[in-house]
C-alpha positions in Angstrom: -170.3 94.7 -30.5 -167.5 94.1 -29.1 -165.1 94.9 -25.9 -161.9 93.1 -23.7 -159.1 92.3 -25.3 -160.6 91.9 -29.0 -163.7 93.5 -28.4 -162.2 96.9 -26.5 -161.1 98.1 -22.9 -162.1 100.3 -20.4 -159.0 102.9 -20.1 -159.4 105.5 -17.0 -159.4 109.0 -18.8 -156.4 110.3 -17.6 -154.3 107.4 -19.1 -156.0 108.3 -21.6 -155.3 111.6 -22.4 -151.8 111.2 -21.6 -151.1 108.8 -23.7 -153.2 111.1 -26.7 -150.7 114.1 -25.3 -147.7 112.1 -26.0 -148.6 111.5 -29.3 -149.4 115.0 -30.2 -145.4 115.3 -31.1 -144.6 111.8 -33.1 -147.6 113.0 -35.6 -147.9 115.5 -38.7 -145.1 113.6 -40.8 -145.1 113.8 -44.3 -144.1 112.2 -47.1 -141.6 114.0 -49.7 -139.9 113.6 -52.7 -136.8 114.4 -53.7 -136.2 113.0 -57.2 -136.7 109.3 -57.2 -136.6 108.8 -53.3 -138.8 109.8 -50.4 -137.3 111.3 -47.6 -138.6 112.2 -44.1 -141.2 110.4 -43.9 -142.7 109.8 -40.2 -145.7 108.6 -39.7 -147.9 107.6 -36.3 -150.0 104.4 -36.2 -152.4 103.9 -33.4 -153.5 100.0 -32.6 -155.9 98.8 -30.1 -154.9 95.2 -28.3 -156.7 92.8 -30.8 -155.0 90.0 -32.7 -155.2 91.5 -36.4 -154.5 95.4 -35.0 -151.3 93.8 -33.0 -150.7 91.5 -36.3 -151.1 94.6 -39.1 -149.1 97.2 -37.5 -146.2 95.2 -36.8 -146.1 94.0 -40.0 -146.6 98.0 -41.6 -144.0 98.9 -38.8 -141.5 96.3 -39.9 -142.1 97.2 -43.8 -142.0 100.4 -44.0 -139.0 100.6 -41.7 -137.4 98.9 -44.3 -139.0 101.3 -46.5 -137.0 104.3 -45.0 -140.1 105.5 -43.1 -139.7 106.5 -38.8 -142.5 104.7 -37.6 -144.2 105.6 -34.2 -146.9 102.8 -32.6 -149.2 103.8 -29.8 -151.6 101.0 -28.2 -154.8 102.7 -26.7 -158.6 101.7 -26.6 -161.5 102.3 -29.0 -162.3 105.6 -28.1 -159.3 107.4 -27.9 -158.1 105.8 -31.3 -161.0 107.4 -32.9 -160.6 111.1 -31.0 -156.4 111.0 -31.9 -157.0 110.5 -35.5 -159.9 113.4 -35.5 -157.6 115.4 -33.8 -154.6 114.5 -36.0 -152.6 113.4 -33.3 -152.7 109.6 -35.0 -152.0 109.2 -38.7 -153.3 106.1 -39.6 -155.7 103.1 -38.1 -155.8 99.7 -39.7 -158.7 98.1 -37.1 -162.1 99.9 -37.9 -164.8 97.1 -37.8 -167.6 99.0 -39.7 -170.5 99.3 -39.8 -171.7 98.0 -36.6 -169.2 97.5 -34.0 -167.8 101.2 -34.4 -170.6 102.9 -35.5 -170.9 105.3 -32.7 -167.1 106.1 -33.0 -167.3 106.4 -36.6 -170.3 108.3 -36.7 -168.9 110.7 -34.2 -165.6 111.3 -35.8 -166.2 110.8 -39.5 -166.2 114.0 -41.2 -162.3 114.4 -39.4 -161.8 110.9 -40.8 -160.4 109.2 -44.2 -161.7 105.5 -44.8 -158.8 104.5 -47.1 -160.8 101.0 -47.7 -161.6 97.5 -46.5 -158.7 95.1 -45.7 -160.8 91.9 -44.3 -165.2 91.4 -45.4 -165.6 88.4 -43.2 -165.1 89.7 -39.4 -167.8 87.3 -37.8 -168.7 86.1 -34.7 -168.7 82.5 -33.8 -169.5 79.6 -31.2 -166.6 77.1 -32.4 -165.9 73.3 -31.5 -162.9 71.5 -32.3 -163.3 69.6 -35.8 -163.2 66.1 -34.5 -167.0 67.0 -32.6 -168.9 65.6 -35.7 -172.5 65.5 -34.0 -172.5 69.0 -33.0 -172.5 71.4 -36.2 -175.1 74.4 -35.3 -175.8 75.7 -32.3 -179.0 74.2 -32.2 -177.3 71.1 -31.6 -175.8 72.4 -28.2 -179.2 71.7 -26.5 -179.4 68.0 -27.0 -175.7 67.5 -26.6 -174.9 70.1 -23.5 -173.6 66.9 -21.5 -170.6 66.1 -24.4 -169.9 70.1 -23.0 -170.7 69.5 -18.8 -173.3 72.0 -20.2 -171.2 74.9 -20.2 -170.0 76.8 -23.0 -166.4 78.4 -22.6 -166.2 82.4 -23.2 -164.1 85.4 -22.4 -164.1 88.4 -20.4 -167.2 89.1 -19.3 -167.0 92.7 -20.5 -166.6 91.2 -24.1 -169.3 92.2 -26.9 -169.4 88.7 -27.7 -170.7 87.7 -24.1 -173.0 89.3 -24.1 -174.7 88.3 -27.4 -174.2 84.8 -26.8 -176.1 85.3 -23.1 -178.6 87.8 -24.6 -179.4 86.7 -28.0 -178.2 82.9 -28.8 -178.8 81.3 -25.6 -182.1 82.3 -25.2 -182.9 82.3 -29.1 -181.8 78.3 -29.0 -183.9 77.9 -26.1 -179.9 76.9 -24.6 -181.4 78.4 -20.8 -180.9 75.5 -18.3 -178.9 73.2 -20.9 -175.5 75.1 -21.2 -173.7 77.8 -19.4 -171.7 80.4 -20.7 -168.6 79.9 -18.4 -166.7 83.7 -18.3 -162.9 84.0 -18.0 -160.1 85.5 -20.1 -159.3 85.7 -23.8 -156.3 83.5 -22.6 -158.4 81.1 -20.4 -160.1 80.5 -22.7 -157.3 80.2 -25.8 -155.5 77.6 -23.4 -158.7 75.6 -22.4 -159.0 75.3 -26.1 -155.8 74.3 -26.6 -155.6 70.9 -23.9 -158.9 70.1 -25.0 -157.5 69.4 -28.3 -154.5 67.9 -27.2 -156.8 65.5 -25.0 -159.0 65.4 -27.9 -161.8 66.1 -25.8 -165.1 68.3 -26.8 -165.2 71.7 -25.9 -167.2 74.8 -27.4 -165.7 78.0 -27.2 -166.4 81.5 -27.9 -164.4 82.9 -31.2 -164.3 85.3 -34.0 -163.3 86.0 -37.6 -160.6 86.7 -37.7 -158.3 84.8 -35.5 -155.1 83.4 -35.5 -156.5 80.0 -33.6 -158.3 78.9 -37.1 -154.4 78.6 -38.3 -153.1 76.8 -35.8 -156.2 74.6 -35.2 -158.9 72.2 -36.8 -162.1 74.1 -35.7 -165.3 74.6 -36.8 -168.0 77.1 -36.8 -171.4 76.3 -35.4 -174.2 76.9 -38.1 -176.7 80.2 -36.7 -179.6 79.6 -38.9 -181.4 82.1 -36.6 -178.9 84.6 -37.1 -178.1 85.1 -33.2 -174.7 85.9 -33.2 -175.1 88.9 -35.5 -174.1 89.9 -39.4 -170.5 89.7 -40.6 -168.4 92.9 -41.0 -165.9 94.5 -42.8 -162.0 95.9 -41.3 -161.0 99.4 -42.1 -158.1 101.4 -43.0 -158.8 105.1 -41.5 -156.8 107.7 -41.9 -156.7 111.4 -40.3 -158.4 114.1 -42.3 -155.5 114.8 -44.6 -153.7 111.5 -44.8 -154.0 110.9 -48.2 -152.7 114.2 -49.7 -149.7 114.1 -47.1 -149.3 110.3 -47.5 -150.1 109.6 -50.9 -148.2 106.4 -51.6 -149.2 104.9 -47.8 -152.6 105.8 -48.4 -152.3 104.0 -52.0 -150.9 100.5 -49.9 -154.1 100.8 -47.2 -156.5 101.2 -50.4 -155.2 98.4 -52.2 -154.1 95.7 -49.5 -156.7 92.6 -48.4 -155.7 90.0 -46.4 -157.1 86.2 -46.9 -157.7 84.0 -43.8 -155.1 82.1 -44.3 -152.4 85.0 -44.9 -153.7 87.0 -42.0 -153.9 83.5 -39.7 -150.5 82.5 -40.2 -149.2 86.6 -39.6 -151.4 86.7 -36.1 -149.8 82.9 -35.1 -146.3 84.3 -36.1 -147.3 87.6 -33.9 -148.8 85.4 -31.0 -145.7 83.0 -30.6 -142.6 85.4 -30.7 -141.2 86.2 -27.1 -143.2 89.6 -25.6 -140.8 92.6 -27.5 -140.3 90.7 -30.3 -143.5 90.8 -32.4 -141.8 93.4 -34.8 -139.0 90.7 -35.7 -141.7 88.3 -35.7 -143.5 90.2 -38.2 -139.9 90.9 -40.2 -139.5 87.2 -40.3 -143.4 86.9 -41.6 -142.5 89.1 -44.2 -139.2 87.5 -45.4 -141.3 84.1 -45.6 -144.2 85.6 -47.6 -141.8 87.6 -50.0 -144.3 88.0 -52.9 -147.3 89.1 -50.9 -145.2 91.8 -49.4 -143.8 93.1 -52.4 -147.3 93.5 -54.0 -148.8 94.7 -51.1 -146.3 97.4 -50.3 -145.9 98.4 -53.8 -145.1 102.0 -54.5 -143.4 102.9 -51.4 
């Protein structure tokens, strides 16, 4: 369902692959025990560039650091998350939105997979206005009030799975054709158009999703879909590697037993988004320091 920066990215193969070689050597860590303490424990976590993945694994990298774990992250795409972790070459994933928008991945690569469990039911995609539009409050409404918008709607890469199910499937199902435009850009175009339209206070209609870290720093609301256009809500993932759970059993116990709450996971991705680029680690140390007693019950056991 979804591609760009949230919804996946086209990588050419051969970045690909090198980037899957290079992790070939960080993976294959194991717990162990030695009386009351663990002790070389390394583990590999693959993330994919989308505001929870970036959010999560920071905030596992920065815990279990402290935990006494060597942590290795690896950015890729979609694709060669799935074929690492079938492979063994990644450990652990914390960003599989199941069952539709990784299907084909998952149903590819799931008998060399683990699900260790659901960390987020309400992934959902959304048409969103700023809270102080009170005459717009279901996409329905767009049609009589496209000029409050200059008729446009404002989206993101064009690439995205989201654009294309708003051109496809609610424009044409809200009869929106001729009335409002969906207006292409960037994740970021569109993030700071959204922001000085609420600073001016002015109407604007964007394209968003659940989750995302804009619904903690901002008022918005999400446009009713009686018709069901933009699609059904979906659950976030833990996988692990075939294996993951007998060599990890204490990690694997944390990804089983960890959910995040909109608010928790909003205020961890606005932490993420506004530390300095190198510095979403410490951002997600600080996070943690501030939100003591969700860490500790989280990250029990380790």
């Amino acid at each position: 369902m979804r591609t760009s920066k949230r919804f996946g990215r086209i990588i050419a193969i051969g970045a690909a692959v090198t980037a899957l070689v290079g992790l070939t050597a960080a993976c294959g860590g194991r717990e162990s025990q030695s009386g009351n303490s663990q002790e070389a424990k390394s583990v590999t976590i693959g993330y994919i560039n989308w505001d929870e993945d970036v959010a999560l694994t920071n905030l596992y990298q920065a815990v279990l650091e402290e935990k006494g774990y060597k942590v290795k992250t690896q950015m890729l795409d979609v694709g060669p998350i799935y074929a690492g972790l079938a492979k063994g070459d990644v450990d652990l994933f914390l960003d599989s939105w199941l069952p539709a928008t990784h299907k084909q991945y998952w149903d590819q690569y799931k008998n060399q997979l683990e699900d260790l469990g659901v960390w987020y039911d309400k992934a959902t995609l959304n048409l969103a206005v700023p809270d102080y539009v009170k005459d717009v409050n279901s996409i329905a409404d767009l049609k009589d009030k496209a000029s409050m918008f200059d008729g446009k709607i404002t989206g993101i890469e064009a690439s995205a799975g989201e654009t294309g199910i708003v051109q496809k499937q609610a424009i044409p199902q809200y009869g929106l054709d001729g009335a409002m435009t969906l207006q292409n850009s960037s994740t970021t175009a569109m993030l700071a158009a959204l922001d000085s339209s609420i600073k001016a206070k002015k109407p604007i209609v964007v394209t968003l999703w659940h989750p995302h870290w804009a619904y903690s720093r901002y008022q918005l609301k999400d446009l009713q879909d009686p018709k069901g256009a933009m699609g059904k809500g979906e659950q976030i993932h833990a996988l692990g590697r075939k294996g993951f759970e007998k060599d990890f059993p204490a990690l694997a116990g944390v990804a089983k037993k960890l959910k995040m709450s909109d608010e928790d996971l909003g205020s961890l991705e606005d932490a993420i988004q506004k530390a300095p680029k190198g510095q979403e680690k410490t951002a997600a140390k600080q996070w943690a320091d501030q939100h003591k007693q969700f860490v500790d019950q989280a990250f029990a056991g380790l």
